[in-house]
RODO-2510 file (C-alpha; in nm, 4 decimals, decimal comma):
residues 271
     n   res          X          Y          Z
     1     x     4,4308    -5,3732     4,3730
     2     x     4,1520    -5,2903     4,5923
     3     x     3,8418    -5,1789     4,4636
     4     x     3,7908    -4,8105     4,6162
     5     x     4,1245    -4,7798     4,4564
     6     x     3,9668    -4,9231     4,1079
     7     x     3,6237    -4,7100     4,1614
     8     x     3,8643    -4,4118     4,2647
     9     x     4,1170    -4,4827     3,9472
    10     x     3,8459    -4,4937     3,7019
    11     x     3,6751    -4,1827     3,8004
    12     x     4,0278    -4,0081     3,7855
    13     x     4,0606    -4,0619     3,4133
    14     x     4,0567    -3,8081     3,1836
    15     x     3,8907    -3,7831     2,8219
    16     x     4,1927    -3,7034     2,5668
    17     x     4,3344    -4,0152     2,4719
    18     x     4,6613    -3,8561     2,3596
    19     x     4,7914    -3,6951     2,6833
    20     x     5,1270    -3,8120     2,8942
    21     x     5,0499    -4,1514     3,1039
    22     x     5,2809    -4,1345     3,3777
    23     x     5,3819    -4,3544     3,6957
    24     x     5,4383    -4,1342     4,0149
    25     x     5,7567    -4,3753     4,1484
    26     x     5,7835    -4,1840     4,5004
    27     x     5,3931    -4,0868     4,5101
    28     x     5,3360    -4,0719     4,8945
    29     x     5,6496    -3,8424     4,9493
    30     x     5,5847    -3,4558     5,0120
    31     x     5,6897    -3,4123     4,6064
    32     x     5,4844    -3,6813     4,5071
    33     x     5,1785    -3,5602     4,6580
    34     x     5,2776    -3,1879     4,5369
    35     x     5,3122    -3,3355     4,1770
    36     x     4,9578    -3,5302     4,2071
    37     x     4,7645    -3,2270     4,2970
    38     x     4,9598    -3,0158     3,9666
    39     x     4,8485    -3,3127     3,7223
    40     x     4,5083    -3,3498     3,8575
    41     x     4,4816    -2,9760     3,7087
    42     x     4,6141    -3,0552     3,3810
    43     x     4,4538    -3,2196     3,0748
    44     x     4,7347    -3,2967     2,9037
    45     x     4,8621    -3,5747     3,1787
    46     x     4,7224    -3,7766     3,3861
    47     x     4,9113    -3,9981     3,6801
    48     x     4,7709    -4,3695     3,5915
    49     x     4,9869    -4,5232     3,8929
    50     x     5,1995    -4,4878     4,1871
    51     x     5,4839    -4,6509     4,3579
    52     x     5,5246    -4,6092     4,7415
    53     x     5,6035    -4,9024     5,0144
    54     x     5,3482    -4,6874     5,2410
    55     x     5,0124    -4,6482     5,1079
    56     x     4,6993    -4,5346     5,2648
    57     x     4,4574    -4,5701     5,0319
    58     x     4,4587    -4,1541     5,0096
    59     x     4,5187    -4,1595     4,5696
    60     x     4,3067    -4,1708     4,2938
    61     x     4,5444    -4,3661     4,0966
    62     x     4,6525    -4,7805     4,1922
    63     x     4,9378    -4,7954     4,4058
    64     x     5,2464    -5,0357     4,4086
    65     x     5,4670    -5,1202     4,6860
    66     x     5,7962    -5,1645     4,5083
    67     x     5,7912    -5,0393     4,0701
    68     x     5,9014    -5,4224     3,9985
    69     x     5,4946    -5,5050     4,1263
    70     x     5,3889    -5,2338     3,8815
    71     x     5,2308    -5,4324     3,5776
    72     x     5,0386    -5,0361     3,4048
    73     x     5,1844    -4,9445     3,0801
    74     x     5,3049    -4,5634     3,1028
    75     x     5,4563    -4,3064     2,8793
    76     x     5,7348    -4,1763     3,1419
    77     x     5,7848    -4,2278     3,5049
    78     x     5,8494    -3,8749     3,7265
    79     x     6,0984    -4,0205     4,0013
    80     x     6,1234    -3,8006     4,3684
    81     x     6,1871    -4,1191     4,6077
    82     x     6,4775    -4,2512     4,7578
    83     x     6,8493    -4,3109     4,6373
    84     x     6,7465    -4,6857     4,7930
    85     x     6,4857    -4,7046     4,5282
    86     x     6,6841    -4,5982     4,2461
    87     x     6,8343    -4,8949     4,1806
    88     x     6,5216    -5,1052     4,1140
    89     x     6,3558    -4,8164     3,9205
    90     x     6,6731    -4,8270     3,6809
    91     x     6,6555    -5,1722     3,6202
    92     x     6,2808    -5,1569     3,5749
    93     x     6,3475    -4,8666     3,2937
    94     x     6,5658    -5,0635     3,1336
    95     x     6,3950    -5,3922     3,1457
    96     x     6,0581    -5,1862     2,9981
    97     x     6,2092    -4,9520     2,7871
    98     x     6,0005    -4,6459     2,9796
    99     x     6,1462    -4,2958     2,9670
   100     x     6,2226    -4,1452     3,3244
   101     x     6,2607    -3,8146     3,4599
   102     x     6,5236    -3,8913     3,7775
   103     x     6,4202    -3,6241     4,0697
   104     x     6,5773    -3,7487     4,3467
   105     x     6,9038    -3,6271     4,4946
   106     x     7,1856    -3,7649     4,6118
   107     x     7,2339    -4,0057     4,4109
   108     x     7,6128    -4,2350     4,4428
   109     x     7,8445    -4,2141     4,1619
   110     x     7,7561    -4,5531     4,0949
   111     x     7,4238    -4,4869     4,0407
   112     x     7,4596    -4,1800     3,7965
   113     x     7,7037    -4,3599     3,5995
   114     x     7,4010    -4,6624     3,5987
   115     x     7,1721    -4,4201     3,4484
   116     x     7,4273    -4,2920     3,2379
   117     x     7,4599    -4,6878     3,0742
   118     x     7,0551    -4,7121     3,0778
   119     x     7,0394    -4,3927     2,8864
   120     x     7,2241    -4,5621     2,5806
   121     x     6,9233    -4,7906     2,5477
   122     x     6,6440    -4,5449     2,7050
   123     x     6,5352    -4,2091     2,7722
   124     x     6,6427    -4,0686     3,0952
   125     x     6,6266    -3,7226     3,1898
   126     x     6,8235    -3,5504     3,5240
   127     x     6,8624    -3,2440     3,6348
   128     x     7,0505    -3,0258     3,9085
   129     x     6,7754    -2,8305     3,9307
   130     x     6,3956    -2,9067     3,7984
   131     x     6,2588    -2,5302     3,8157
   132     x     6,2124    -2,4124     3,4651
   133     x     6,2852    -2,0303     3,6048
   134     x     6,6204    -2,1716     3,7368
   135     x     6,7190    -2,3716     3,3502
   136     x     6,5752    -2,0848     3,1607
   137     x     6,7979    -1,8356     3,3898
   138     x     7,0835    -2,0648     3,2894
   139     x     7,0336    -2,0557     2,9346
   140     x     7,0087    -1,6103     3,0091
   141     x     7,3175    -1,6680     3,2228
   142     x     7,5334    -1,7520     2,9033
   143     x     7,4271    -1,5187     2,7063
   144     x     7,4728    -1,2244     2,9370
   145     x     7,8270    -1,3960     3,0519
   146     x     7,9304    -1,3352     2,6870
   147     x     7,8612    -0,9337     2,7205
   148     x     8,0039    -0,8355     3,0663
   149     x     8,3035    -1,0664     3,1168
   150     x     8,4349    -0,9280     2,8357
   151     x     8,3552    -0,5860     2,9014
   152     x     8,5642    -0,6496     3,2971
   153     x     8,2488    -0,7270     3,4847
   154     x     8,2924    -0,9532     3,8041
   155     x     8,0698    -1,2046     3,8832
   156     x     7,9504    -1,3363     4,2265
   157     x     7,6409    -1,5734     4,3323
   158     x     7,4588    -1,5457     4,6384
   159     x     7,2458    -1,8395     4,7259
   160     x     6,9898    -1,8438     4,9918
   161     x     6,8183    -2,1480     5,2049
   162     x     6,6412    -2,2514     5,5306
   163     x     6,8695    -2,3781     5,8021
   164     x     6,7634    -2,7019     5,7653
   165     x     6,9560    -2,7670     5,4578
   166     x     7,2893    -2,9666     5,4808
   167     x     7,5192    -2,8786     5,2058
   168     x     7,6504    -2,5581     5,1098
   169     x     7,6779    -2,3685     4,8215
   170     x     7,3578    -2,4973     4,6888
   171     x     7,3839    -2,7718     4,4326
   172     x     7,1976    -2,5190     4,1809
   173     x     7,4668    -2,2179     4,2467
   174     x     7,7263    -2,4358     4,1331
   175     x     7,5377    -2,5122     3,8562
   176     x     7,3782    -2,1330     3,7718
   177     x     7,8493    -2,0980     3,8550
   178     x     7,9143    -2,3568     3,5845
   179     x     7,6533    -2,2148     3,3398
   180     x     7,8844    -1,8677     3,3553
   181     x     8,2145    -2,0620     3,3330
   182     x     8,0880    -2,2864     3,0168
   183     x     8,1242    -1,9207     2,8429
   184     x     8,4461    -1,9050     2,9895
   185     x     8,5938    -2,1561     2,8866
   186     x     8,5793    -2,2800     3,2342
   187     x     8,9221    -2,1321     3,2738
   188     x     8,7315    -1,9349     3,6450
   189     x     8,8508    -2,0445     3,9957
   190     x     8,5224    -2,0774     4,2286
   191     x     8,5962    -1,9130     4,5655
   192     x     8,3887    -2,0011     4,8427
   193     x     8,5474    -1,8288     5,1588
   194     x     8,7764    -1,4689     5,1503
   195     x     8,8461    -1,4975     5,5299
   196     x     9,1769    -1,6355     5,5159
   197     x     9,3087    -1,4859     5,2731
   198     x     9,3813    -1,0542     5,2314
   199     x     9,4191    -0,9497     4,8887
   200     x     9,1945    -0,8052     4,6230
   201     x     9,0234    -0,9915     4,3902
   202     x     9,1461    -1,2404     4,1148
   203     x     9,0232    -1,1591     3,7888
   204     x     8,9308    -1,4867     3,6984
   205     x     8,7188    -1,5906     4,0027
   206     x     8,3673    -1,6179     4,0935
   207     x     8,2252    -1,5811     4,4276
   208     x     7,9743    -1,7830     4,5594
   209     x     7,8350    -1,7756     4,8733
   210     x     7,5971    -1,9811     5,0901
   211     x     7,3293    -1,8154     5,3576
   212     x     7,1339    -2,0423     5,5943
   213     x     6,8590    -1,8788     5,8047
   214     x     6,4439    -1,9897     5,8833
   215     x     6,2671    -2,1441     5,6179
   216     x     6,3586    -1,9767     5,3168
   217     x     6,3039    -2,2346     4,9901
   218     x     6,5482    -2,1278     4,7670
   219     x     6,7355    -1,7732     4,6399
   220     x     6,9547    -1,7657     4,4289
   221     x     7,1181    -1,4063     4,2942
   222     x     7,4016    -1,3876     4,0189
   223     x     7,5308    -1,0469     4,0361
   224     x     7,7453    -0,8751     3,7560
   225     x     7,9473    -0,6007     3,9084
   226     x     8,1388    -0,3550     3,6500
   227     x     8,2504     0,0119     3,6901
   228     x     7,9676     0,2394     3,8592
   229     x     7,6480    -0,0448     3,7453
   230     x     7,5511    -0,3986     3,8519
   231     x     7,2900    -0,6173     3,6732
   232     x     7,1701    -0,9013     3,9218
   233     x     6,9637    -1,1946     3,8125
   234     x     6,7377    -1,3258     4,0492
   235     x     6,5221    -1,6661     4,1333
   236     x     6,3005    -1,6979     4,3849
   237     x     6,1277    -2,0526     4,4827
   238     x     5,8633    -1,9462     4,7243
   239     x     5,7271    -2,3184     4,7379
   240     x     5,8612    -2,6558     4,5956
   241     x     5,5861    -2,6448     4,3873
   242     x     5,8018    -2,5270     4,1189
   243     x     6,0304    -2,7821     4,1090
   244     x     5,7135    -3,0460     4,0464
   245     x     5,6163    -2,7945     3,7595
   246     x     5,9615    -2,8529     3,6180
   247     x     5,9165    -3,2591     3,6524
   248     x     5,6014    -3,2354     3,4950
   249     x     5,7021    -3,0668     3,1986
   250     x     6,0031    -3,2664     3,1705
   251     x     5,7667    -3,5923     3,1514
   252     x     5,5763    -3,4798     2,8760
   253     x     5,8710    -3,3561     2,6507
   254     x     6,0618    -3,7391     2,7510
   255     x     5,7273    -3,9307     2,6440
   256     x     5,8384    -4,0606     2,2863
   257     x     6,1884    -3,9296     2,3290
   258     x     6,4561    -4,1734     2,1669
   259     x     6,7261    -4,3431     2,3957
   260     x     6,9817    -4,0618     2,5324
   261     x     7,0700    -3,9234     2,8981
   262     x     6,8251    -3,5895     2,8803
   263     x     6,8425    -3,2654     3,0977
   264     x     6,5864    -2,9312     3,2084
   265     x     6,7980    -2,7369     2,8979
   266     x     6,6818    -2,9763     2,6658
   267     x     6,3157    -2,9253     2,7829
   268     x     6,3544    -2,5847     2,7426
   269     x     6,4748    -2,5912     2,4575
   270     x     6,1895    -2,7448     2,2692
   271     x     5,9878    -2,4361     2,4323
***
């Protein structure tokens, strides 16, 4: 460790002895940087080191090349990296028995299921989605699912996102899609394209549709359409900000957690 980065590190730490101790494990990345600059405002965490193969001296906190180099004891690690990474960081979890909050996307099957096994031995929290509007909208999803599907009400999701964005419908409108179909016994077709096909409506369907266009964060809307009203829930990301709120809260309900493969509903939850 340098020592700017040992002057800069101790004039980072905060006073309460009790808050979150957390490794940023992707801290040089857009999120990572986004996530430093939420904790620095808190008093209830503080980032005591990072993990990034490119380093510019630019953090108040040490920084480590690879998480294996990492020798600071933590109380969670907040993951937004690479899927290359992911690997290593597992292995390190498991090895040190340190709960982790798992941000990055696009993980392989392989991988999930390997945080799935480290889970049995450690706490490790993933999400579809890390915006506590989007989980708590999940968890309001249900309950009004329960009221208008019964009472004939259709359901369709419209999802909204810059045209930069590869996949389509949103990984978070299938999952805002499979929070309405839990209370349906998941017994709802998802029907992504009308085009080819001319009849009305199935019943038991729900819409979902995907809009690319400038540089639009995130929208999501899950409309409920019955006879002469509509009630439309709506989230709006206007920054990815929100997201590295979500991550942050999600590290300090993991610290002290017991072994078991966590998720945003669960942080909610303890709200």
């Amino acid at each position: 460790m340098h020592l700017c980065q040992m002057i800069q590190n101790d004039g980072y730490k905060k006073e309460d002895k009790n808050m979150t101790k957390v490794i940023m494990h992707g801290c040089n990345g857009h999120m990572g940087q986004v996530i430093s600059k939420i904790i620095e405002e808190d008093e209830t965490i503080e980032i005591v080191a990072g993990v990034d193969p490119f380093d510019e001296g630019k953090n108040p906190y040490p920084v480590f090349s690879s998480i294996a180099d990492c020798d600071v004891d933590a109380d969670a690690i907040i993951d937004f990296s690479n899927v290359k990474a992911i690997d290593g960081l597992l292995d390190y979890c498991e090895e040190k028995k340190v709960p982790v909050v798992l941000c990055t996307t696009g993980l392989s099957e392989e991988q999930i299921a390997r945080a799935e096994s480290v889970s049995k031995t450690n706490a490790v929290l993933r999400s579809a989605n890390m915006s506590l509007g989007i989980n708590t909208l999940m968890d309001l999803l249900k309950k009004a699912t329960a009221v208008f599907a019964e009472a004939g009400f259709d359901v369709e999701i419209v999802e909204k996102h810059h045209n930069q964005k590869l996949d389509a419908p949103s990984g978070t409108a299938l999952a805002l899609a499979d929070s309405v179909n839990s209370v349906l016994n998941n017994e709802y077709e998802y029907v992504y394209d009308r085009s080819q096909v001319r009849k009305k409506r199935e019943k038991k369907e729900i819409g979902i549709s995907a809009i690319r266009g400038g540089n639009i964060v995130g929208e999501h809307d899950v409309i409920f359409a019955g006879q002469d009203e509509v009630i439309t829930f709506r989230h709006t990301a206007y920054s990815k900000a929100v997201f590295g709120k979500g991550a942050v809260e999600a590290a300090k309900f993991l610290a002290g957690k017991p072994a078991g493969f966590y998720d945003m509903a669960d942080v909610i939850a303890a709200k």
